[in-house]
N, CA, C and O atoms as a Tripos MOL2 file, in Angstrom:
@<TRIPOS>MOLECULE
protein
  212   211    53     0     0
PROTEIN
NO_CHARGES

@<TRIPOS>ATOM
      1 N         104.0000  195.4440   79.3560 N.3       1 UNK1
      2 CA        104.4920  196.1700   80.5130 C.3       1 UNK1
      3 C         104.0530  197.6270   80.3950 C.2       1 UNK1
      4 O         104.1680  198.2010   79.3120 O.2       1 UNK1
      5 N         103.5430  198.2600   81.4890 N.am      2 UNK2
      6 CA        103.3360  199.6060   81.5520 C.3       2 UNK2
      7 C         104.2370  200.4270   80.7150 C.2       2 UNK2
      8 O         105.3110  199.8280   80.6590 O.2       2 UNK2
      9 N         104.2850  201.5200   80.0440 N.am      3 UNK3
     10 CA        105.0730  202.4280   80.2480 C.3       3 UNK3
     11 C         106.0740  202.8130   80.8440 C.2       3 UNK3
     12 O         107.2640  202.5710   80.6430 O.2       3 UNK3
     13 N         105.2240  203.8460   82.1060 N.am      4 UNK4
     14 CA        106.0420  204.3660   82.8780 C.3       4 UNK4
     15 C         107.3200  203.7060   83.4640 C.2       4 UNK4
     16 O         108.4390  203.9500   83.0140 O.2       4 UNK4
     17 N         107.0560  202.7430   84.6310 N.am      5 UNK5
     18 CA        107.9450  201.2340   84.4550 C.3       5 UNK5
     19 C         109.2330  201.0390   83.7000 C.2       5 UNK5
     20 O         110.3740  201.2450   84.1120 O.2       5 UNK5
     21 N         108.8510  200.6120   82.5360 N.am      6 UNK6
     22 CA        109.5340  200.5320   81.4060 C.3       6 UNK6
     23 C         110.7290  201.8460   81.0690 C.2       6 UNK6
     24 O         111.9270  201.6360   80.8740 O.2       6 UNK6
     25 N         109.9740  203.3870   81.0590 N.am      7 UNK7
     26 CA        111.1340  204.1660   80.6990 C.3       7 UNK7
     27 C         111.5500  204.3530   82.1520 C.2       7 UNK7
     28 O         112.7270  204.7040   82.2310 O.2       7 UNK7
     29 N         110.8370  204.2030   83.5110 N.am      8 UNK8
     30 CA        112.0940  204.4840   84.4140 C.3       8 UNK8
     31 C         113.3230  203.2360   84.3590 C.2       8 UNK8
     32 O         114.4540  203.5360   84.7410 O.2       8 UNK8
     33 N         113.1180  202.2390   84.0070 N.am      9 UNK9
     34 CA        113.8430  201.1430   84.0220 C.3       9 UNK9
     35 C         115.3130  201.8600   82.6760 C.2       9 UNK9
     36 O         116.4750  202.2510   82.7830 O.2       9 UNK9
     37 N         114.3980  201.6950   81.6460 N.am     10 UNK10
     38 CA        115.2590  202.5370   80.6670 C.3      10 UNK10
     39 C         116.1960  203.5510   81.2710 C.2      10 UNK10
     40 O         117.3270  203.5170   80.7850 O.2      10 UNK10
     41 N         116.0100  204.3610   82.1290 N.am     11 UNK11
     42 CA        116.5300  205.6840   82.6500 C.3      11 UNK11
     43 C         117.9030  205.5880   83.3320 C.2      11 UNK11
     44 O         119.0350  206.0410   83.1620 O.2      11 UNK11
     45 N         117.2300  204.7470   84.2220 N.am     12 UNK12
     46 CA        118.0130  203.6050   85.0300 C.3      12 UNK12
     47 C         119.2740  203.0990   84.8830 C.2      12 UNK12
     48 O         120.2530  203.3350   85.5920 O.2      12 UNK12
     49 N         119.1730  202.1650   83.6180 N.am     13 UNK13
     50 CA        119.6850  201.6700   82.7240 C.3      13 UNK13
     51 C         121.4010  202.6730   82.4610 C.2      13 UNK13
     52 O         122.5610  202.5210   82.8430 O.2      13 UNK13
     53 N         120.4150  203.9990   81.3300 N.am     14 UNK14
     54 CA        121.4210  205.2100   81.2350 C.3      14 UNK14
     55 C         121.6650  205.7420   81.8150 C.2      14 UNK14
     56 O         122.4130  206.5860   81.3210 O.2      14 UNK14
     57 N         121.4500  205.9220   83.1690 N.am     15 UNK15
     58 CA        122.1790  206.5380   84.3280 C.3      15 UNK15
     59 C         123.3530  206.0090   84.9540 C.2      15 UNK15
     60 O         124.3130  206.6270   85.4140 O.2      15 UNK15
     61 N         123.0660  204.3430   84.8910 N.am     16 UNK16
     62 CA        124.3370  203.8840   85.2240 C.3      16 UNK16
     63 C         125.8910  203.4650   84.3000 C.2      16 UNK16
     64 O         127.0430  203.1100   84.5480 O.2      16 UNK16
     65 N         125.0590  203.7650   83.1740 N.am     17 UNK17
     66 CA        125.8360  203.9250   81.8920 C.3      17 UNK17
     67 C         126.8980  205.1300   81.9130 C.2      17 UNK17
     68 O         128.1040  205.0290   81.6890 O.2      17 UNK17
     69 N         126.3690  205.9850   82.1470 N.am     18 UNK18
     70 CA        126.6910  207.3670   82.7270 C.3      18 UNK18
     71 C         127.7980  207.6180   83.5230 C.2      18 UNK18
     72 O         128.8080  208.3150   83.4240 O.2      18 UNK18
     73 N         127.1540  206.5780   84.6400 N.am     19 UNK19
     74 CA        128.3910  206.6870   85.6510 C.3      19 UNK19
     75 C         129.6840  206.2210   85.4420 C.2      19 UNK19
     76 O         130.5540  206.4540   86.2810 O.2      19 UNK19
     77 N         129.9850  205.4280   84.1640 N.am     20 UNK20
     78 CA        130.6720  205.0260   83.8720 C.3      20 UNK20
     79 C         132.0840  205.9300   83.4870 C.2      20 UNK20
     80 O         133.2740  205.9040   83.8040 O.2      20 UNK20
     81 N         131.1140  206.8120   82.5280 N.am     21 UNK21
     82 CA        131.9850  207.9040   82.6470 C.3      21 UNK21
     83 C         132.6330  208.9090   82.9670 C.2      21 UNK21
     84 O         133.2520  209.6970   82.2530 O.2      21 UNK21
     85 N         132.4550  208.8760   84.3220 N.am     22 UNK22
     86 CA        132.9810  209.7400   85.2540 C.3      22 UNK22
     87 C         134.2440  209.1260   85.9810 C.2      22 UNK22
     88 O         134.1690  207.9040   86.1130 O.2      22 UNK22
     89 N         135.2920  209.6700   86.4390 N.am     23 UNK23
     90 CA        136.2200  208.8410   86.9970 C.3      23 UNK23
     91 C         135.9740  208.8390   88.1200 C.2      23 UNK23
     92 O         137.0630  208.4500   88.5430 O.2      23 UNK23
     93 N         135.3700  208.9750   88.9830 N.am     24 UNK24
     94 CA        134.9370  208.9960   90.4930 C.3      24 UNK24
     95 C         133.9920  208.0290   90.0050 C.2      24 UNK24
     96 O         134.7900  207.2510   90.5280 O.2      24 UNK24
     97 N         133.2290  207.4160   89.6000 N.am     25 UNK25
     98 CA        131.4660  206.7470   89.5000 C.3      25 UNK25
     99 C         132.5860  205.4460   88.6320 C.2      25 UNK25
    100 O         133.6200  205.3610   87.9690 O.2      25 UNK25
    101 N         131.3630  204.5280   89.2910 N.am     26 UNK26
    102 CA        131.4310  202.9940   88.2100 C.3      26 UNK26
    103 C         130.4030  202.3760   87.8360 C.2      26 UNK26
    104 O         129.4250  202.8220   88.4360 O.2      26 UNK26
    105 N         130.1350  201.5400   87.1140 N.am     27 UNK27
    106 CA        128.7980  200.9250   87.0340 C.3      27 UNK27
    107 C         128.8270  199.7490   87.6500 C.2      27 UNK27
    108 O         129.7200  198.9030   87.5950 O.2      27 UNK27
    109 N         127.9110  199.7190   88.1890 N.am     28 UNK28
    110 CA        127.7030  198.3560   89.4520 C.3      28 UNK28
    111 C         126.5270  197.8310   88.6690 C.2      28 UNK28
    112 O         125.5060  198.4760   88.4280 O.2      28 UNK28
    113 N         126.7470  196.7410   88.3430 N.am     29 UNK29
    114 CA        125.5040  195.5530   87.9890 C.3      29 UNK29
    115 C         124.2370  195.4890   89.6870 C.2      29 UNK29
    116 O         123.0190  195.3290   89.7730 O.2      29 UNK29
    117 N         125.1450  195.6680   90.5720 N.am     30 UNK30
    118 CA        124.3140  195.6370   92.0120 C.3      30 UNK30
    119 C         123.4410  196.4690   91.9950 C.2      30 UNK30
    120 O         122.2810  196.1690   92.2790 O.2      30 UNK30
    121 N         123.9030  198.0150   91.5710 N.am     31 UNK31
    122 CA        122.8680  199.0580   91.7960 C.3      31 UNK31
    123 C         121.6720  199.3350   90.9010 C.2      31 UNK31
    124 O         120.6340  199.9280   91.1960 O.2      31 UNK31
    125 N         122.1320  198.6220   89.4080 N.am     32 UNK32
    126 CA        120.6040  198.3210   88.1490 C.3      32 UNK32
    127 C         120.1290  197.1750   88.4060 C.2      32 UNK32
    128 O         119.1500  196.8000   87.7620 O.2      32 UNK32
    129 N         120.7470  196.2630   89.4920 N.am     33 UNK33
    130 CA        119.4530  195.2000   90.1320 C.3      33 UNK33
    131 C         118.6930  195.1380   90.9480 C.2      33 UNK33
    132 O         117.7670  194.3490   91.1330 O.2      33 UNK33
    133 N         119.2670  196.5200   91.8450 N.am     34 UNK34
    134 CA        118.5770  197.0010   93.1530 C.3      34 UNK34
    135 C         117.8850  197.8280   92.7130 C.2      34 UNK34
    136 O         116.7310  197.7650   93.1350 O.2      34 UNK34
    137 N         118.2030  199.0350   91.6450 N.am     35 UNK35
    138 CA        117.0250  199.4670   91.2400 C.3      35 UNK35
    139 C         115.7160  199.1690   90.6620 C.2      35 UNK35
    140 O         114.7010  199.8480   90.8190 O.2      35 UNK35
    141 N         115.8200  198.1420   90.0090 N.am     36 UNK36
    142 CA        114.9470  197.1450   89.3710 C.3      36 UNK36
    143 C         113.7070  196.1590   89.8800 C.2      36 UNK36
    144 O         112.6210  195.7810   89.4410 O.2      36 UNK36
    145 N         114.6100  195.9500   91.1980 N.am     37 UNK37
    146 CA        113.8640  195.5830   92.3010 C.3      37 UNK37
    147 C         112.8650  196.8660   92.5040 C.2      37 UNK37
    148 O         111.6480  196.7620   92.3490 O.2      37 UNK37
    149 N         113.4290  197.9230   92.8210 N.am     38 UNK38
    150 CA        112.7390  199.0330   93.7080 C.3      38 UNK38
    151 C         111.3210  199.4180   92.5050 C.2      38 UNK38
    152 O         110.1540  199.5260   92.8810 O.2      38 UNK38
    153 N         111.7800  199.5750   91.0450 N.am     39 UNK39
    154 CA        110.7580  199.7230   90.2630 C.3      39 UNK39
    155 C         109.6490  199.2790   90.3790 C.2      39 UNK39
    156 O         108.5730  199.8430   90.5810 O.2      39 UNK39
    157 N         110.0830  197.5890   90.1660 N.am     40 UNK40
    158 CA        108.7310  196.2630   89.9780 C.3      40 UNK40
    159 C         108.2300  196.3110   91.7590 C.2      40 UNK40
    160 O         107.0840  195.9640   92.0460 O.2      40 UNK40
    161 N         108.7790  196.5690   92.3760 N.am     41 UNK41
    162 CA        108.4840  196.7930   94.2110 C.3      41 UNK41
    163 C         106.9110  198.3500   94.0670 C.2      41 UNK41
    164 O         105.7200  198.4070   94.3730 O.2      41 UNK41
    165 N         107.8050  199.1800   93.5140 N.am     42 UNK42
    166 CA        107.3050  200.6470   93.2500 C.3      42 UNK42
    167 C         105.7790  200.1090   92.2820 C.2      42 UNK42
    168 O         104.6700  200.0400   92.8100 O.2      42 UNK42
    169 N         105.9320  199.9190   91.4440 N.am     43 UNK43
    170 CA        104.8180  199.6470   90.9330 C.3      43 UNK43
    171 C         103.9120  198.6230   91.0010 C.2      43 UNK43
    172 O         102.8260  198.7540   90.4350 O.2      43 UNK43
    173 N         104.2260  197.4610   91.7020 N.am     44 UNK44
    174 CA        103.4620  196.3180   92.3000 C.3      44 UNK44
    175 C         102.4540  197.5480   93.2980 C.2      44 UNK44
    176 O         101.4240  197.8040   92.6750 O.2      44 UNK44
    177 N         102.5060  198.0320   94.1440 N.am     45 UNK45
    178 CA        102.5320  198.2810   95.1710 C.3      45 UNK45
    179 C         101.6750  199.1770   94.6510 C.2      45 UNK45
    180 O         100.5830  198.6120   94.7180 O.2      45 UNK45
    181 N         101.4480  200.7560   93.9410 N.am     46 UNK46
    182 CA        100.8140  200.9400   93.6190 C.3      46 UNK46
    183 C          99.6460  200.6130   93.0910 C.2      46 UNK46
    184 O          98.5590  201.0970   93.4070 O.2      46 UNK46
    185 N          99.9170  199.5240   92.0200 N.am     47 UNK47
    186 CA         98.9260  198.7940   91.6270 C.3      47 UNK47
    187 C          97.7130  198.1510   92.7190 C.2      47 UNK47
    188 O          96.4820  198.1540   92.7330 O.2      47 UNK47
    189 N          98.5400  197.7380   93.3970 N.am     48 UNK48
    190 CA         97.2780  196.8640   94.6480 C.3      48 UNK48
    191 C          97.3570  198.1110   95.6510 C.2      48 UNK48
    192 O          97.3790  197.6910   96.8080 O.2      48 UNK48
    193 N          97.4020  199.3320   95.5920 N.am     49 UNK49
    194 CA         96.9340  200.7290   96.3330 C.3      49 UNK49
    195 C          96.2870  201.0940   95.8080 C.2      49 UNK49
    196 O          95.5030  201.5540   96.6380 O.2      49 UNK49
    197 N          95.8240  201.3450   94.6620 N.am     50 UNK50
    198 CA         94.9990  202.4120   93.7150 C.3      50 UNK50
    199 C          93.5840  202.4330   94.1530 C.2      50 UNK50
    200 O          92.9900  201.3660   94.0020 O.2      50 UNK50
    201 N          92.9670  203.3440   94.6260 N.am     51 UNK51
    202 CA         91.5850  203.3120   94.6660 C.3      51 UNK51
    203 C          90.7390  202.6910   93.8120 C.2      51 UNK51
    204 O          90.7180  202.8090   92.5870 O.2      51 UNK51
    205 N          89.9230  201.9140   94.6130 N.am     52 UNK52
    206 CA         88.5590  201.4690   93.6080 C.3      52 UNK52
    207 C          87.6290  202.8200   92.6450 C.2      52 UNK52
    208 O          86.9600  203.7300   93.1360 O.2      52 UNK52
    209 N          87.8000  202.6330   91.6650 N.am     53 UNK53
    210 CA         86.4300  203.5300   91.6310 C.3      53 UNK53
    211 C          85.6740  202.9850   90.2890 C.2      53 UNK53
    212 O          84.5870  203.4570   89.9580 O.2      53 UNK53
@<TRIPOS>BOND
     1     1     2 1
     2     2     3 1
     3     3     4 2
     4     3     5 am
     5     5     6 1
     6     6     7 1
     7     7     8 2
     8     7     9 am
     9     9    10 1
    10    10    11 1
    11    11    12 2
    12    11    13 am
    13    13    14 1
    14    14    15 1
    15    15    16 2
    16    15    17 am
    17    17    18 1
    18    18    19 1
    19    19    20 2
    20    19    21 am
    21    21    22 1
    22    22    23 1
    23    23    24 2
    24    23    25 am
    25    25    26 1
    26    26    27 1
    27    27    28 2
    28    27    29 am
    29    29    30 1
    30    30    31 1
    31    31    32 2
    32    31    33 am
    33    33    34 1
    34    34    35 1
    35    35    36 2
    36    35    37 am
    37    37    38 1
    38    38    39 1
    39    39    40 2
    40    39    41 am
    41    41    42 1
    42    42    43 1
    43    43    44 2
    44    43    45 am
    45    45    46 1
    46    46    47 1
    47    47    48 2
    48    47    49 am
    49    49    50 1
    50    50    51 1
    51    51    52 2
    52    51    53 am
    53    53    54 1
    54    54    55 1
    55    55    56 2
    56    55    57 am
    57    57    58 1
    58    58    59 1
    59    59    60 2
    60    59    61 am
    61    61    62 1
    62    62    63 1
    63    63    64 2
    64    63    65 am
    65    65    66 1
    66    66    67 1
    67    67    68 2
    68    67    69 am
    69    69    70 1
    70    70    71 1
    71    71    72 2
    72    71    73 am
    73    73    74 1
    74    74    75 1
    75    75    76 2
    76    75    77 am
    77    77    78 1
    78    78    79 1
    79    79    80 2
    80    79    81 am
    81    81    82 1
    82    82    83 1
    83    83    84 2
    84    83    85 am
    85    85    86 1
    86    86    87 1
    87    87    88 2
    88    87    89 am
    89    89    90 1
    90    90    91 1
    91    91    92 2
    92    91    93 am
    93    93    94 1
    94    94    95 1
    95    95    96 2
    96    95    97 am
    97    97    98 1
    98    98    99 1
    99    99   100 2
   100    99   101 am
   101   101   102 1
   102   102   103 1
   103   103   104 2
   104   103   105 am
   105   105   106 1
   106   106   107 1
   107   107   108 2
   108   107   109 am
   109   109   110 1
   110   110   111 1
   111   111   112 2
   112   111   113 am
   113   113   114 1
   114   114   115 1
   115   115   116 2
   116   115   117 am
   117   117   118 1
   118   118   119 1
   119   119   120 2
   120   119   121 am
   121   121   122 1
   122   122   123 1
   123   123   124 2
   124   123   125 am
   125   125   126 1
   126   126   127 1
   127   127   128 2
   128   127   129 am
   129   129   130 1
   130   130   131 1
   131   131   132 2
   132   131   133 am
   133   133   134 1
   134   134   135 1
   135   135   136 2
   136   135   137 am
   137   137   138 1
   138   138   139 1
   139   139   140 2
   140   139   141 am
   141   141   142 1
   142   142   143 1
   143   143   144 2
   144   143   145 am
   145   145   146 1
   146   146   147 1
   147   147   148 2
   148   147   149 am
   149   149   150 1
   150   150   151 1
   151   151   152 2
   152   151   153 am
   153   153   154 1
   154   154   155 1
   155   155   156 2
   156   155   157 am
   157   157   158 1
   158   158   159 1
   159   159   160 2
   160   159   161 am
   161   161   162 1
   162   162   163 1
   163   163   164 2
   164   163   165 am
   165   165   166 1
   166   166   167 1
   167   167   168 2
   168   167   169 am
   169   169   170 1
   170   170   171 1
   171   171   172 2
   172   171   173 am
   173   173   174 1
   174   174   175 1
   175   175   176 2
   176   175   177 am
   177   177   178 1
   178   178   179 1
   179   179   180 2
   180   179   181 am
   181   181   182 1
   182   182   183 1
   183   183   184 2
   184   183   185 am
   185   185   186 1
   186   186   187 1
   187   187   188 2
   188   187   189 am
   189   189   190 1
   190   190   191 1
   191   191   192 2
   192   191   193 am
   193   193   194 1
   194   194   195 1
   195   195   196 2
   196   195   197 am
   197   197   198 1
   198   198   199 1
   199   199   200 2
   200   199   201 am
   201   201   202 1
   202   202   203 1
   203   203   204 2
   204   203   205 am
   205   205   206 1
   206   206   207 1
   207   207   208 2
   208   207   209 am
   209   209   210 1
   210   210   211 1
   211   211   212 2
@<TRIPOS>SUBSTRUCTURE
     1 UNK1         2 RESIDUE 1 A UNK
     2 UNK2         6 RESIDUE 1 A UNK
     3 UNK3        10 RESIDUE 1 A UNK
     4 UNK4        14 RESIDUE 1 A UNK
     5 UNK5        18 RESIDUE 1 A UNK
     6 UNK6        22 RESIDUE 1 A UNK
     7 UNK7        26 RESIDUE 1 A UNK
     8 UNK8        30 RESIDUE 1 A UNK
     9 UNK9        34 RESIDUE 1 A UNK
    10 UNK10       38 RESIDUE 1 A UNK
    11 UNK11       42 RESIDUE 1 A UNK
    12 UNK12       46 RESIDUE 1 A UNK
    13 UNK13       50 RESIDUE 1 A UNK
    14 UNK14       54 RESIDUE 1 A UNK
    15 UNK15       58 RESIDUE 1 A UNK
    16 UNK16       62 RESIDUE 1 A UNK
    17 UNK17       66 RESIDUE 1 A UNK
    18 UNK18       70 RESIDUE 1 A UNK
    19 UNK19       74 RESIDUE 1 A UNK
    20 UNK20       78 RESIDUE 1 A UNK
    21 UNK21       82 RESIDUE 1 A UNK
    22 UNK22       86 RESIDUE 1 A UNK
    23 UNK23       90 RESIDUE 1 A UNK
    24 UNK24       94 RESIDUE 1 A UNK
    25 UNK25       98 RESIDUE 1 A UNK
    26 UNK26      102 RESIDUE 1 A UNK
    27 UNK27      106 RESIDUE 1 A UNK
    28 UNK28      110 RESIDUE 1 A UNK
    29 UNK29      114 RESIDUE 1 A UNK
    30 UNK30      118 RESIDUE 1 A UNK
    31 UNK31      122 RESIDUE 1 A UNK
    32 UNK32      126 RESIDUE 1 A UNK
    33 UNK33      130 RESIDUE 1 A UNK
    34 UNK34      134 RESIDUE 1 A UNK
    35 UNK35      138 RESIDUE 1 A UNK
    36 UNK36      142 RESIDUE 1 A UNK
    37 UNK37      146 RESIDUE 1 A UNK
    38 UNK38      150 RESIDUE 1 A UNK
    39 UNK39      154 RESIDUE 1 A UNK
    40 UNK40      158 RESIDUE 1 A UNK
    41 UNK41      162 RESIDUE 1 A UNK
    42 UNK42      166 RESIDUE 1 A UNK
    43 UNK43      170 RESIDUE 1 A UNK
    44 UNK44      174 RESIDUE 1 A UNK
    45 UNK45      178 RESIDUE 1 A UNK
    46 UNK46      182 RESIDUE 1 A UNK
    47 UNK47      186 RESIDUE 1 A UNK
    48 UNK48      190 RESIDUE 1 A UNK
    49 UNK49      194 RESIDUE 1 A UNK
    50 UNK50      198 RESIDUE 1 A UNK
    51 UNK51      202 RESIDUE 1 A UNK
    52 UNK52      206 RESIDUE 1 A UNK
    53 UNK53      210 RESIDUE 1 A UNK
């Protein structure tokens, strides 16, 4: 797996970890699957954009 990918996923990950600890914020399993989506979406997509050269 790429990198980049990988540590935004990571990031991701600890961000919603994060939210945990706030008493206003929760961690939603929904929102690190929707993000996850948006990643592999985000970088598919690039991939088949990238200029030929």
């Amino acid at each position: 797996m790429p990198l980049f990918p990988l540590l935004f996923f990571v990031f991701t990950v600890i961000e919603e970890l994060a939210q945990s600890l706030s008493p206003n914020r929760t961690f939603d399993i929904g929102d690190l699957v929707a993000s996850s989506f948006g990643i592999m979406i985000g970088y598919f997509l690039a991939e088949k954009l990238k200029p030929i050269s």
